[in-house]
C-alpha positions as a Markdown table, in Angstrom:
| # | Residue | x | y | z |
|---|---|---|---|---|
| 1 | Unk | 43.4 | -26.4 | -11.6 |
| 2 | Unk | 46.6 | -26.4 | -13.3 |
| 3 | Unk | 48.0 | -23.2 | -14.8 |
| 4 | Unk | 47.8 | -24.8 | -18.4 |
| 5 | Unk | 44.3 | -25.4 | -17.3 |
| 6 | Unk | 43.5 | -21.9 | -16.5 |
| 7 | Unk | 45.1 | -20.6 | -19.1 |
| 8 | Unk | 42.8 | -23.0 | -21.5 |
| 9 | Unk | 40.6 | -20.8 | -19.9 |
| 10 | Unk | 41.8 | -17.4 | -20.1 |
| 11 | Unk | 43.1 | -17.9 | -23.8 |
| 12 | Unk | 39.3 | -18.6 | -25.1 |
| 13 | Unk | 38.1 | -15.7 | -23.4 |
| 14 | Unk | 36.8 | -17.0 | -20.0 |
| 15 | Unk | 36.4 | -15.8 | -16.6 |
| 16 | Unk | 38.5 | -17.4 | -13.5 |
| 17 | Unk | 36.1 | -17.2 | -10.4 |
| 18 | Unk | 38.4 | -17.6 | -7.7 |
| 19 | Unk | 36.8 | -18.7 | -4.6 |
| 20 | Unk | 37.3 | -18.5 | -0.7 |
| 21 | Unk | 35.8 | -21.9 | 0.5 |
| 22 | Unk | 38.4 | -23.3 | 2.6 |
| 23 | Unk | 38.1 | -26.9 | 1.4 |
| 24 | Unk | 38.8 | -25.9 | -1.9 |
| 25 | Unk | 42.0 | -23.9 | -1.2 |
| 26 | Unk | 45.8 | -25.4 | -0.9 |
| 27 | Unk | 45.5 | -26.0 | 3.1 |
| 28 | Unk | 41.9 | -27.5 | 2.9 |
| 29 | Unk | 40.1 | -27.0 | 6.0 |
| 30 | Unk | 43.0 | -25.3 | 7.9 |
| 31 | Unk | 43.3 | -22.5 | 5.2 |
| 32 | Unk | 43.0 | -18.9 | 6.0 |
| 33 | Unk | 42.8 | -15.3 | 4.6 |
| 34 | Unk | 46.4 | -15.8 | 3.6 |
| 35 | Unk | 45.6 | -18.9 | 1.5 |
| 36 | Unk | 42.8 | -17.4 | -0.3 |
| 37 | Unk | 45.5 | -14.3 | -1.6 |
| 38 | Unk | 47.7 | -16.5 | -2.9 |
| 39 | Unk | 45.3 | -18.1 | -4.9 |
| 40 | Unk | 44.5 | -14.9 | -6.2 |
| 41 | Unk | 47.9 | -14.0 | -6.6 |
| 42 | Unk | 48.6 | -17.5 | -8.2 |
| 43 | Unk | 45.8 | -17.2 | -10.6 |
| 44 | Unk | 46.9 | -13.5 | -11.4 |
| 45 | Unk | 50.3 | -14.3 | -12.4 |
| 46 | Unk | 48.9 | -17.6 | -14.6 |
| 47 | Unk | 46.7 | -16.1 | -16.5 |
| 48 | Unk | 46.8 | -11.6 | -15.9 |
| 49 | Unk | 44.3 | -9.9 | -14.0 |
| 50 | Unk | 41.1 | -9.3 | -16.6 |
| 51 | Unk | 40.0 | -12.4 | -16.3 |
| 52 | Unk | 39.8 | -13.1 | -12.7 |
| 53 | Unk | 37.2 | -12.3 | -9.7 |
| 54 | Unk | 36.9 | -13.3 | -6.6 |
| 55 | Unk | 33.8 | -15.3 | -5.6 |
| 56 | Unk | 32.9 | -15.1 | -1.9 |
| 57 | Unk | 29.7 | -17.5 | -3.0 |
| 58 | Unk | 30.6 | -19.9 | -0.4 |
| 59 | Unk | 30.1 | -18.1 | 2.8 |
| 60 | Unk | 27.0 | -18.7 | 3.5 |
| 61 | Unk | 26.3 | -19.3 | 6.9 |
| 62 | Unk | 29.9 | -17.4 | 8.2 |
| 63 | Unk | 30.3 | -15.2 | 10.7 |
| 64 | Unk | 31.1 | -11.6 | 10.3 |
| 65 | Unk | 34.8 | -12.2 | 10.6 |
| 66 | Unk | 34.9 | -14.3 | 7.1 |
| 67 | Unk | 33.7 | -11.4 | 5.2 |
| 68 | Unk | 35.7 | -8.5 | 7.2 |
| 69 | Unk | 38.6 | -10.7 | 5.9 |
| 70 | Unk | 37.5 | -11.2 | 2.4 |
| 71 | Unk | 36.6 | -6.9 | 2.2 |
| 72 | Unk | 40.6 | -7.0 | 3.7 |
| 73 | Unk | 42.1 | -8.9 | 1.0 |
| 74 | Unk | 40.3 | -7.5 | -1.7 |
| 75 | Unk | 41.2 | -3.8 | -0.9 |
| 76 | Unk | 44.4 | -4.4 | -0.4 |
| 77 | Unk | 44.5 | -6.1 | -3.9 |
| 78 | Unk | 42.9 | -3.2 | -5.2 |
| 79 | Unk | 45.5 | -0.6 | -3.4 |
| 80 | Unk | 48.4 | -2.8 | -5.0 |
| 81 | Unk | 46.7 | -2.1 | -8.2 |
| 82 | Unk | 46.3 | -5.9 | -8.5 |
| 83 | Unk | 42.1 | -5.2 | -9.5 |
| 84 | Unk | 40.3 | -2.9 | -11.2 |
């Protein structure tokens, strides 16, 4: 989505899941951990932080490693004092 999309969004009081399925990230299949932050980040800075989540929806059928990742990037968000 486009940042005057997400703001669309945001402006009418909706929530922005972001999510961590590859093929929907900038680098497609080849996108990592790193990808999924910055879309987070991204999102953040579009639209401020009370309307987004993170959705980790789409890893069904992952191996451990996915998630440790995801639990990563989340507390580190949350030690930046980019979540509540």
């Amino acid at each position: 989505m486009s940042d005057e999309e997400l703001r669309f969004v945001a402006d009418r009081g909706g929530f922005l899941g972001v999510t961590m399925f590859p093929p929907f990230l900038r680098r497609d299949i080849h996108a990592n951990v790193m990808d999924c932050e910055e879309a987070i980040d991204d999102t953040i800075n579009a639209v401020g932080e009370d309307c987004v989540g993170i959705g980790t929806n789409f890893t069904q059928g992952s191996d451990d490693l996915v998630l440790e990742r995801s639990a990563f990037v989340l507390a580190q968000s949350q030690a930046q004092g980019r979540l509540c």
